[in-house]
N, C-alpha and C positions, 0 to 999 in steps of 0.2 A: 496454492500459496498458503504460506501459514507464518504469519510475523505477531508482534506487539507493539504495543507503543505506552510510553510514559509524560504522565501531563509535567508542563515547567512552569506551567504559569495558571494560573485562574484570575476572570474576571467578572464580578458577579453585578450586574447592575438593576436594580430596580424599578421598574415601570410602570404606569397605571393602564390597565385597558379600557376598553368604549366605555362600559359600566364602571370607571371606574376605582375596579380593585387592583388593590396591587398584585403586584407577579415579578417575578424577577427573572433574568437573561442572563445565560450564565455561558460562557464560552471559556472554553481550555486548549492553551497553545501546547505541543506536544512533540516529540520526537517518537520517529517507529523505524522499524527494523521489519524486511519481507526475504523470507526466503521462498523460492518453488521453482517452477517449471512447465515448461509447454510441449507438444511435440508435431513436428506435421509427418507423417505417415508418408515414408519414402522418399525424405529426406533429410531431417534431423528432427533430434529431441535440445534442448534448451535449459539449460538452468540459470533461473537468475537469482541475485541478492543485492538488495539494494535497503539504506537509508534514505530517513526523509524530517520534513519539517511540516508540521501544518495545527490547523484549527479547529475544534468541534465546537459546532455550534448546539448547544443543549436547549433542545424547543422545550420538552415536557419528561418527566420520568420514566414516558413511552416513548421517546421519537426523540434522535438526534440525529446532524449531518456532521462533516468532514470535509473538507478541502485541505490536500495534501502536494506538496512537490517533492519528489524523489531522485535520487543519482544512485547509479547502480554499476553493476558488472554483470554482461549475460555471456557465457560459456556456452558455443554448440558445438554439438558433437555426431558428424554426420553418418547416416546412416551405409550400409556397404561398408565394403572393402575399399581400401586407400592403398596405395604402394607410394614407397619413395625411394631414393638411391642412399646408400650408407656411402661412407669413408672411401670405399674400395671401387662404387660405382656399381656394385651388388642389388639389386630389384627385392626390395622386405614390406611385408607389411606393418602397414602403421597402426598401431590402436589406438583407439578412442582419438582418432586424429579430429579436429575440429577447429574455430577460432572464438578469441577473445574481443569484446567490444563495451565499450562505454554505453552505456544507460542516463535519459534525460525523462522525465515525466511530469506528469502533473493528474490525479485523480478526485473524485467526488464522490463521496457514499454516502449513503442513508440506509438507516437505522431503523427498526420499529422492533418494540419490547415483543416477546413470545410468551411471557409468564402472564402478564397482566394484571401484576401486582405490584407494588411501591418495592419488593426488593427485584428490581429489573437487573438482573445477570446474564442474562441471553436473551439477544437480540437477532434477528431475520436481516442481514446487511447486502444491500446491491451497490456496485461498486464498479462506476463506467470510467475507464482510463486509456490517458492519448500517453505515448511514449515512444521516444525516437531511438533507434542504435544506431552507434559510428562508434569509427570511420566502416559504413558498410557499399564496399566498390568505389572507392574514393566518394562515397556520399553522404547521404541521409537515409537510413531505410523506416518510415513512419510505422505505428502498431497502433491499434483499436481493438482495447478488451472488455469484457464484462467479464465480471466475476460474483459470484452468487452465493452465498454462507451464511456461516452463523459466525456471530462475534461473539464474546464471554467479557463480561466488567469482572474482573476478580473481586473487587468490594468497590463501594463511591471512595474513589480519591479524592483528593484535592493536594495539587502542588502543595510545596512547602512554604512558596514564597505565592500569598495571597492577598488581593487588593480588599481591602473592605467595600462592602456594598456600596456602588455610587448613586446617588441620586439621578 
């Protein structure tokens, strides 16, 4: 998989811990974009792409999570040879014959910095996700994936439209 995502919102709140000091909580709502693919060996390969809407939650300068919900489109395209009948009633084969299906999800990742320094650009990201396709056989056909990378911050964003520190 290889997508992005752009913060829309920021919310910074400030809080005291046990001792005391203050620290601040800082969560950005965000839109992302995933393209990629799967494949199961002797039967199909898969492509999907899918938009989404979700949350990161920013613990520390090292360590953030995500909670995200997605809607997609996933394209397979089966493996072998396919025949079908033309016009005429003629036996041809099909390429790249496969179907198309709707995509419903929802995933969770976390984050931990690789650099180990305040300009934290690359991150170690593990990323466990439940996601449905239909209509698959008149049903539901359920997915369970992990996925394992690296993530890149291009620079510290922050949305355009930002809440001042709340108490």
């Amino acid at each position: 998989m290889i997508g992005g995502s752009i913060p829309f919102h920021s919310i910074i709140k400030e809080k005291k811990d046990k001792d005391s000091k203050p620290r601040n909580s800082e969560k950005d709502e965000f839109f992302s974009a995933e393209s990629g693919g799967y494949r199961y060996p002797f039967a199909y390969t898969s492509i999907l792409v899918n938009a989404g809407i979700g949350i990161r939650y920013i613990k520390s300068a090292k360590h953030f999570t995500e909670l995200s919900f997605n809607q997609g489109i996933v394209r397979t395209i089966y493996d072998g040879k396919v025949y079908e009948l033309d016009q005429d009633g003629n036996i041809k084969e099909s390429k790249l014959f496969g179907r198309n299906y709707l995509t419903t999800g929802f995933s969770y990742s976390l984050n931990w910095d690789l650099n180990n320094r305040k300009s934290n650009s690359w991150f170690f990201q593990l990323k466990p996700a439940t996601w449905i396709q239909y209509p698959y056989n008149s049903f539901l056909k359920p997915h369970f994936s992990l996925q394992a990378g690296v993530s890149h911050r291009l620079k510290k964003h922050n949305s355009s439209y930002e809440d001042k520190v709340q108490p």
